[in-house]
C-alpha positions in Angstrom: 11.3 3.1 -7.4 11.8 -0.1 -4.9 9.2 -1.7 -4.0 9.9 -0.5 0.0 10.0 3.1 -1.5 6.7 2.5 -3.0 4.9 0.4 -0.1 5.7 3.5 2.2 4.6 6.1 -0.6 1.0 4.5 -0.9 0.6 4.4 2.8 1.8 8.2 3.2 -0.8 8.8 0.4 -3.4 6.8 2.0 -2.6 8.4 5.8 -2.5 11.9 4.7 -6.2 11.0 3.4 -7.6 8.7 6.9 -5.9 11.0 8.9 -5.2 14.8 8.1 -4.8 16.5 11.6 -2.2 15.0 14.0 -4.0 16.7 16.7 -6.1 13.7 18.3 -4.2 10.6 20.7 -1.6 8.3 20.0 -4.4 5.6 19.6 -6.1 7.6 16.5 -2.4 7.9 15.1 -2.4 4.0 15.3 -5.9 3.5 13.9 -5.3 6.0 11.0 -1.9 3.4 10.1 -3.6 0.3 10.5 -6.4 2.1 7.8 -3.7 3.1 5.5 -2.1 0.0 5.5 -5.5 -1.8 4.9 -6.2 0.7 2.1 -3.0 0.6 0.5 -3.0 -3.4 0.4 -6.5 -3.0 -1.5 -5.0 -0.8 -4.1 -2.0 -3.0 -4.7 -4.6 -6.3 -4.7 -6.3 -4.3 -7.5 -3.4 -4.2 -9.4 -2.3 -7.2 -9.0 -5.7 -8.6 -10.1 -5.5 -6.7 -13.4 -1.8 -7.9 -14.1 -2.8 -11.6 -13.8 -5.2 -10.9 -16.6 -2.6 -10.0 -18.4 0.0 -12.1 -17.1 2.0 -12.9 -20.7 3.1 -9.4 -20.9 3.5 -8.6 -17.3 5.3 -11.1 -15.1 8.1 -8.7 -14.1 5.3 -6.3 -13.2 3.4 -8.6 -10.9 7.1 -9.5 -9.1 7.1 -5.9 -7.6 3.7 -6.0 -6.7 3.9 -8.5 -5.0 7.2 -7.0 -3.7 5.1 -3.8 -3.2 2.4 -5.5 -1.4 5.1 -7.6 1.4 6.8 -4.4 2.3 3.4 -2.8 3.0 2.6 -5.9 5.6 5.7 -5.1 6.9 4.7 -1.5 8.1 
């Protein structure tokens, strides 16, 4: 999977959870994205943090993470 594929894929994952119902305002809609976004820049921090302690046998990992984690801020 790209890394665009899997930026958006977390932040579905991570919506779904903030923000079940799309019955409520455009406004909640924006403030359940912006809470996905947050939460799925977490998660990709998190494994990020646990790559670099293992950096000698995951650089190309840690490339699309990083990758992962600037399509996210993109959204």
């Amino acid at each position: 999977m790209i890394p665009k594929e899997k930026a958006k894929e977390l932040v579905e994952k991570y919506y779904k959870k903030v923000y079940p119902v799309k019955a409520f305002s455009s406004t909640g809609l924006y403030e359940a994205k912006e809470k996905a976004v947050k939460a799925a820049l977490i998660c990709v921090d998190e494994v990020l943090l646990i790559l670099y302690h293992n950096s000698a046998i995951n650089g190309y990992r840690i490339n699309y993470w990083q990758e992962v984690k600037q399509e996210i801020e993109k959204l």
